[in-house]
C-alpha positions as YAML, in Angstrom:
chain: A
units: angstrom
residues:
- id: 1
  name: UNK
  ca: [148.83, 68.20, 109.09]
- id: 2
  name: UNK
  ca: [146.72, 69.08, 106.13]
- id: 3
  name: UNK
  ca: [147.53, 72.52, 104.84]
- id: 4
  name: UNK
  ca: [145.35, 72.39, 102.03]
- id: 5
  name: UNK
  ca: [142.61, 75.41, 102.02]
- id: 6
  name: UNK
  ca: [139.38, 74.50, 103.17]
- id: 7
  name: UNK
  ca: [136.78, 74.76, 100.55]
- id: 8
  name: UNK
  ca: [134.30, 77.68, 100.98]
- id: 9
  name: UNK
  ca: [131.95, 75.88, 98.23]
- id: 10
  name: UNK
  ca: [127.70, 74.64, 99.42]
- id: 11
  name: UNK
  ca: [125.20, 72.97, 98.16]
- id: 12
  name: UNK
  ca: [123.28, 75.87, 97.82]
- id: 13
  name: UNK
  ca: [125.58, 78.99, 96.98]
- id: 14
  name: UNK
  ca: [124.84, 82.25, 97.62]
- id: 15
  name: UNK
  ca: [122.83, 83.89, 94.75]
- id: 16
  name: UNK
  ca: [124.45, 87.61, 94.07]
- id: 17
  name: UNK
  ca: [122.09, 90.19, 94.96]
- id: 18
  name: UNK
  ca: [121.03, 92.54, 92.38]
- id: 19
  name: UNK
  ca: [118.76, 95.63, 93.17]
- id: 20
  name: UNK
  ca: [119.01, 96.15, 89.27]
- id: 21
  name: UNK
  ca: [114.91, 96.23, 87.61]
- id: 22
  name: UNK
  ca: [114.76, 92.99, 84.25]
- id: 23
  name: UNK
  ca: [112.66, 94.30, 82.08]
- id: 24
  name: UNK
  ca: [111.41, 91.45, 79.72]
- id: 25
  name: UNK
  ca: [112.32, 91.63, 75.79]
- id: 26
  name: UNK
  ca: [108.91, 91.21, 75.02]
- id: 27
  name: UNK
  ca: [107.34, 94.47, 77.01]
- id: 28
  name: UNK
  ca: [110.44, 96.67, 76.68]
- id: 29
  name: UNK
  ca: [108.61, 98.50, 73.03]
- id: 30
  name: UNK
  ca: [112.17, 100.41, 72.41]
- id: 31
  name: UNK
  ca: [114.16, 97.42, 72.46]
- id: 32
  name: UNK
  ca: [112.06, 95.50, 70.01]
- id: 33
  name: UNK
  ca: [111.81, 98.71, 67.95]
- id: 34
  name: UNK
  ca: [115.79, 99.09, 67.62]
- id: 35
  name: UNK
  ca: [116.01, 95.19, 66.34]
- id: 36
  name: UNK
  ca: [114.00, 96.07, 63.63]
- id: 37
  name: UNK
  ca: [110.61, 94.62, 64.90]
- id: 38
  name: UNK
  ca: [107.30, 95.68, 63.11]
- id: 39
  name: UNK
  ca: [105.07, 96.32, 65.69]
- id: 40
  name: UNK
  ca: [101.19, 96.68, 64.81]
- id: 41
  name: UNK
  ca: [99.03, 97.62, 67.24]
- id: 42
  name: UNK
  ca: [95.38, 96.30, 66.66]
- id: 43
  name: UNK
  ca: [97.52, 92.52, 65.23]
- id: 44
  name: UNK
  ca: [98.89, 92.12, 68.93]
- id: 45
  name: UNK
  ca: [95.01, 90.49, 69.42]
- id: 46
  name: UNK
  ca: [93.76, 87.12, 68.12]
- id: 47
  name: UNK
  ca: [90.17, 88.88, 68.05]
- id: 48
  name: UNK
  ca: [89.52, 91.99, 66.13]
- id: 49
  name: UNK
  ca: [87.21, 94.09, 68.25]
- id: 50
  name: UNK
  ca: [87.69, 97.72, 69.45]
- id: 51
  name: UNK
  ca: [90.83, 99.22, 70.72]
- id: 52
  name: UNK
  ca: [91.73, 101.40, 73.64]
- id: 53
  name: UNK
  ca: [94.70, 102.42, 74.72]
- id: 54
  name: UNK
  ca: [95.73, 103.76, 77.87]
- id: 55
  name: UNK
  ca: [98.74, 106.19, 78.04]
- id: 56
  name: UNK
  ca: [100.90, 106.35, 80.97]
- id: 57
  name: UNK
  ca: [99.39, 104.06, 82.91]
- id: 58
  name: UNK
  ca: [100.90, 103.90, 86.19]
- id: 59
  name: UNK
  ca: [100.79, 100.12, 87.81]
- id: 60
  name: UNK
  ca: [98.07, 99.20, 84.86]
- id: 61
  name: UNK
  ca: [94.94, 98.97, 87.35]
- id: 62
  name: UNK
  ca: [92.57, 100.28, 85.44]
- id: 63
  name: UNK
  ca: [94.09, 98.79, 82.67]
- id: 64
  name: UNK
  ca: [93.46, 95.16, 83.82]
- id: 65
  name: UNK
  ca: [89.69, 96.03, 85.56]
- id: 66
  name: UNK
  ca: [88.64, 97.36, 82.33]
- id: 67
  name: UNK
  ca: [89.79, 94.09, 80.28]
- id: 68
  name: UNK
  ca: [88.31, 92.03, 83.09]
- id: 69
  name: UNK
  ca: [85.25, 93.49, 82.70]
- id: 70
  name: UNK
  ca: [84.78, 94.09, 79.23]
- id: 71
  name: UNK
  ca: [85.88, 91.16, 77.19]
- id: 72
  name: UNK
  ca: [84.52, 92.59, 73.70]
- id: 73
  name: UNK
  ca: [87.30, 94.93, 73.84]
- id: 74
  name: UNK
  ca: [91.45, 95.17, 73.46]
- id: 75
  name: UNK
  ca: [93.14, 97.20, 75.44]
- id: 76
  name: UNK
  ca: [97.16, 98.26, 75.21]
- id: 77
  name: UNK
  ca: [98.63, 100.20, 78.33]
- id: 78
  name: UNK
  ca: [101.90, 101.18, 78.40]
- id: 79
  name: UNK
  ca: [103.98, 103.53, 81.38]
- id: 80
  name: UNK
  ca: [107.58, 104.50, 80.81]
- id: 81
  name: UNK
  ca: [108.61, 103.09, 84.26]
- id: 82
  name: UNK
  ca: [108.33, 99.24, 84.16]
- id: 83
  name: UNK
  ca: [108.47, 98.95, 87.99]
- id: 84
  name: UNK
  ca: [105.46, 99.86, 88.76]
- id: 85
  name: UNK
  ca: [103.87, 97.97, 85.93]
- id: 86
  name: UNK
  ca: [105.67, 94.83, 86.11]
- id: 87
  name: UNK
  ca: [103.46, 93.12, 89.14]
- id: 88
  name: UNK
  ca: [99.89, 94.33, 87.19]
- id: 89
  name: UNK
  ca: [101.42, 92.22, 84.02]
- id: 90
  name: UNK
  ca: [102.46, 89.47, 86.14]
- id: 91
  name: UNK
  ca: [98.50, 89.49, 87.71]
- id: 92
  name: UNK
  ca: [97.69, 90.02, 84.33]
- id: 93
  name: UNK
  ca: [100.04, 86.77, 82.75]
- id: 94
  name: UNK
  ca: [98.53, 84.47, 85.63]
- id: 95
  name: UNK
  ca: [94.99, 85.26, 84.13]
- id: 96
  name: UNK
  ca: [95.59, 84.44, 80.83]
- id: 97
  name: UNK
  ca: [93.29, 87.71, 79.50]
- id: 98
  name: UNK
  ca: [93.61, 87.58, 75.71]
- id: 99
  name: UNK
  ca: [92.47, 91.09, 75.35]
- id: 100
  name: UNK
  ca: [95.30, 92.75, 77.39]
- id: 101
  name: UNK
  ca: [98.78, 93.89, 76.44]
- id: 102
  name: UNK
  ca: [100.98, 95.78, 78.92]
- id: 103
  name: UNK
  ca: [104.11, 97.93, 77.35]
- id: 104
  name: UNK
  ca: [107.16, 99.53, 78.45]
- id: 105
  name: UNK
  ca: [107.10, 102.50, 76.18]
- id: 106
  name: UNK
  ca: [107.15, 106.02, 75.72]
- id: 107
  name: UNK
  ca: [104.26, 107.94, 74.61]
- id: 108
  name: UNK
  ca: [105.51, 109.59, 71.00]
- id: 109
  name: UNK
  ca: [107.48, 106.72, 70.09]
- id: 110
  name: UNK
  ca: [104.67, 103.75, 70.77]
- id: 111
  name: UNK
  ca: [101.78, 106.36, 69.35]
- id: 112
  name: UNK
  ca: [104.57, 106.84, 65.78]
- id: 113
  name: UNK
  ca: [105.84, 103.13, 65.65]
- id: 114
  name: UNK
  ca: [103.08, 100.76, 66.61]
- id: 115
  name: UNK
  ca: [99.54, 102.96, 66.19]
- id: 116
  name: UNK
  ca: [97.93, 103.18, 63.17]
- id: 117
  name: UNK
  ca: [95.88, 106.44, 61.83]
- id: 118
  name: UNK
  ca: [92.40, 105.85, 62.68]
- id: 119
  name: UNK
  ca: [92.67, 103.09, 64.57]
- id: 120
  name: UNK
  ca: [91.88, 103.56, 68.11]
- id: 121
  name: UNK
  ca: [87.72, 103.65, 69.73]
- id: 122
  name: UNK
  ca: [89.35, 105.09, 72.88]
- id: 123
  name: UNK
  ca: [92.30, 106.77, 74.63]
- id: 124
  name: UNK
  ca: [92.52, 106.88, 78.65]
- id: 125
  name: UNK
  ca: [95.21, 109.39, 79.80]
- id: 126
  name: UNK
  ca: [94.61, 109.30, 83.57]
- id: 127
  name: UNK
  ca: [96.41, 111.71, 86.16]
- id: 128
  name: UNK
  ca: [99.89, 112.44, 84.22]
- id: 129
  name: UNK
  ca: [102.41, 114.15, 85.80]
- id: 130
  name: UNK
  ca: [101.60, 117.34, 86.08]
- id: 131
  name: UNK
  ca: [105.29, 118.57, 86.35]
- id: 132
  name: UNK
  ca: [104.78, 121.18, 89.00]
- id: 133
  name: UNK
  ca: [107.71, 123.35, 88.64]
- id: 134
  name: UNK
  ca: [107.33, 126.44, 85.34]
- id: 135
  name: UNK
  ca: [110.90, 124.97, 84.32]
- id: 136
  name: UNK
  ca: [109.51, 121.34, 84.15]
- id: 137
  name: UNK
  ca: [106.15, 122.21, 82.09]
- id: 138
  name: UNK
  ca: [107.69, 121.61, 79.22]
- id: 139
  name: UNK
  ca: [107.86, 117.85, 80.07]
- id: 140
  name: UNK
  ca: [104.26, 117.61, 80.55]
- id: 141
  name: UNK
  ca: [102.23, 115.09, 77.95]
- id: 142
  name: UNK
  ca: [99.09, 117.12, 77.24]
- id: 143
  name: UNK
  ca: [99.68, 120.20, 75.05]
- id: 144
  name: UNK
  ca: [98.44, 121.13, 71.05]
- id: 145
  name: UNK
  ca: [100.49, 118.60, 69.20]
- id: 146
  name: UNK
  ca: [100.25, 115.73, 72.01]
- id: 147
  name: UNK
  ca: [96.50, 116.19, 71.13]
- id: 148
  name: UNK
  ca: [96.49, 116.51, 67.56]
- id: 149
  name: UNK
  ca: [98.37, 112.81, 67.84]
- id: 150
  name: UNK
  ca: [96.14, 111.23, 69.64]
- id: 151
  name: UNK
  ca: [93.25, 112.93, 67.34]
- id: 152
  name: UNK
  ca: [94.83, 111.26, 63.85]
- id: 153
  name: UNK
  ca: [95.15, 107.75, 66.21]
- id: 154
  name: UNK
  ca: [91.72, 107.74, 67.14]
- id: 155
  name: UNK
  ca: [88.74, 106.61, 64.87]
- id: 156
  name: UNK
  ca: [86.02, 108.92, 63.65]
- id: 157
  name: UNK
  ca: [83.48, 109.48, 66.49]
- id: 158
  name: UNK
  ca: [85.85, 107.88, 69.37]
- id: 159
  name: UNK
  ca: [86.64, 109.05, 72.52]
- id: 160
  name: UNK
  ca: [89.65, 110.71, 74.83]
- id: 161
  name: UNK
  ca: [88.85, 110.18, 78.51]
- id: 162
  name: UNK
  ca: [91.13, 112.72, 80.66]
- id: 163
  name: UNK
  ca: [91.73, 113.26, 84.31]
- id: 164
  name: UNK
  ca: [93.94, 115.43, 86.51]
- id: 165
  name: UNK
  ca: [93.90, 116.25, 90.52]
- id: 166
  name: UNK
  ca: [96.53, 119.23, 89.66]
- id: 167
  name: UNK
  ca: [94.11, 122.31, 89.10]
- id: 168
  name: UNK
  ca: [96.73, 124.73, 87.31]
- id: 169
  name: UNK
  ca: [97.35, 121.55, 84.78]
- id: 170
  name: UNK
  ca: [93.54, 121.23, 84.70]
- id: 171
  name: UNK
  ca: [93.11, 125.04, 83.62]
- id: 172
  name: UNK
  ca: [95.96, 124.39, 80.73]
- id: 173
  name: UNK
  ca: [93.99, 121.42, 79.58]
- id: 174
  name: UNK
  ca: [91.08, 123.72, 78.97]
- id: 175
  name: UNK
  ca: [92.67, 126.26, 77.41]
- id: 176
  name: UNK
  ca: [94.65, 123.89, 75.28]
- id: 177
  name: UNK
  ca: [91.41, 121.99, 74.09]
- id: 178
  name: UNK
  ca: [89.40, 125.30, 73.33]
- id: 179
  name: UNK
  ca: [92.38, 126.55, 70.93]
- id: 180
  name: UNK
  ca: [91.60, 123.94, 69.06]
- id: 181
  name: UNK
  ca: [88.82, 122.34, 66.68]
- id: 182
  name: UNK
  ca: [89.38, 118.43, 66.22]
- id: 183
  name: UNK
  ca: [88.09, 117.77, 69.34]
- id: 184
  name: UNK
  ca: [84.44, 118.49, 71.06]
- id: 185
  name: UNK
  ca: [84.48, 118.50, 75.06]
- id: 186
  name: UNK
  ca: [81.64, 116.12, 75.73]
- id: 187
  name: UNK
  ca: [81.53, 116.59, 79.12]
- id: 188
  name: UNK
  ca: [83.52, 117.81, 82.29]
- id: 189
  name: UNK
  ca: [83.02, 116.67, 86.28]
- id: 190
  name: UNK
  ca: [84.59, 117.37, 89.21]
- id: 191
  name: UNK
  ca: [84.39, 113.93, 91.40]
- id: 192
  name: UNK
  ca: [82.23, 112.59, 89.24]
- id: 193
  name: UNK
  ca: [83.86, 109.59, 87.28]
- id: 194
  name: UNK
  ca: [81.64, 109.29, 84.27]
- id: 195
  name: UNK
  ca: [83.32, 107.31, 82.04]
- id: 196
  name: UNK
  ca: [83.53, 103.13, 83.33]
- id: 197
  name: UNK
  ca: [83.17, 104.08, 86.95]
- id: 198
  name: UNK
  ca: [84.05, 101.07, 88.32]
- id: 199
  name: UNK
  ca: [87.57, 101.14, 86.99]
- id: 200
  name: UNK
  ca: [89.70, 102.96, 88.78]
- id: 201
  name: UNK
  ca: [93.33, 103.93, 88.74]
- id: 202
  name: UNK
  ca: [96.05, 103.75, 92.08]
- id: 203
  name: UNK
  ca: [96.56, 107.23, 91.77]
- id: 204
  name: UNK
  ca: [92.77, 107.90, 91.88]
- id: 205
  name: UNK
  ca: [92.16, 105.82, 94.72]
- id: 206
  name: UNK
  ca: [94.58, 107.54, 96.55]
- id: 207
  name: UNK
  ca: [93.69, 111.09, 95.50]
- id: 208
  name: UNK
  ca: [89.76, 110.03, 96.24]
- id: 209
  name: UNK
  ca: [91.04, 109.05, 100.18]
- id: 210
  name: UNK
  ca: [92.66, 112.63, 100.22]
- id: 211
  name: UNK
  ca: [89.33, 114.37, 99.64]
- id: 212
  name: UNK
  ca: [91.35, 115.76, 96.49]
- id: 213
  name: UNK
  ca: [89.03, 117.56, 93.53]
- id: 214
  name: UNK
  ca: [89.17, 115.63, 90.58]
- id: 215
  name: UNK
  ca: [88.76, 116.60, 86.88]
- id: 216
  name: UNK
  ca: [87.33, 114.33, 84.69]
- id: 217
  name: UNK
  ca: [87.34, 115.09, 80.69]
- id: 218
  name: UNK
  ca: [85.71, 114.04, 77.72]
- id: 219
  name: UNK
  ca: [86.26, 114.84, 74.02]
- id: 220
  name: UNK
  ca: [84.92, 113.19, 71.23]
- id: 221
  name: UNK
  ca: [86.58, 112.95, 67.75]
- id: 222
  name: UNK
  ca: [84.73, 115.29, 65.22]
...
């Protein structure tokens, strides 16, 4: 009688499951900024032509319609949560658009390490979380010195295109960008996307569904 153990081993083992989220090397912007990496934001293109960036970007839709549709620009878009992002860059890989870089970043660290002054036509900062709760407002993105960032980033005469379905945030906007004199408000809509129409975000295609009202903001660098 063979009493040796009977070998549990296959062809084709059993992979261990992992519900754990790889973010790449190459998109995670705080990892390459702790090795030491130099990161230059208008160099990540082969072609020099004008830059926009889009902050918080969600899963990167409008990110990757606007790059599809306008190949005589660059654009960067970076969220802080890679899991929504990561299928948009994958879409984004497949089509091999040389005027498209997705990020895994934060917003004050990629705007310090990887922005130069002056060096942006365009920011898009499209339906951030508006952090409902009076103890949370202090996480929210859009306040005096968020601005005045984004105002030394951006080149003279370029744009900041702004939206928000949260009304309270949308009053604080106002009242944040009328305290101060860097920026002129262009224009303001409610439901009235202005600014490359047929790019839109997740969040806005979802809020448009809901019959939500929807602020759209312009300022232009002065």
């Amino acid at each position: 009688m063979n009493t040796e153990p009977v070998s549990q081993t296959s062809d084709h083992p059993e992979r261990p499951r992992s519900s754990a989220i790889v973010i790449p090397d190459a998109v995670d912007f705080r990892t390459r900024v702790e090795r030491g990496e130099k990161i230059c934001a208008p160099d990540l293109f082969a072609k020099k032509q004008p830059l926009e960036i889009e902050i918080g970007c969600g899963k990167g839709r409008f990110a990757l319609q606007r790059a599809q549709e306008n190949p005589g620009i660059n654009i960067i878009a970076f969220d802080k949560l890679w899991k929504f992002l990561k299928r948009r860059k994958a879409s984004a890989d497949r089509q091999d658009l040389p005027n498209l870089v997705y990020f895994k970043a934060e917003a004050g660290l990629f705007l310090d390490k990887a922005v130069p002054d002056e060096s942006v036509s365009i920011f898009h900062l499209y339906f951030p979380d508006p952090w409902p709760k009076r103890k949370h407002h202090y996480r929210r993105t859009f306040d005096l010195a968020f601005l005045k960032t984004v105002w030394n980033k951006t080149k003279s005469g370029g744009f900041f295109e702004i939206a928000t379905d949260f009304e309270e945030y949308y009053q604080v906007m106002m009242k944040v960008i009328a305290a101060q004199k860097d920026w002129e408000l262009i224009r303001e809509t409610v439901n009235e996307r202005f600014f490359a129409p047929t790019c839109l975000t997740n969040y806005e295609l979802k809020y448009q569904a809901e019959g939500r009202k929807l602020h759209y903001i312009e300022l232009q660098k002065v």
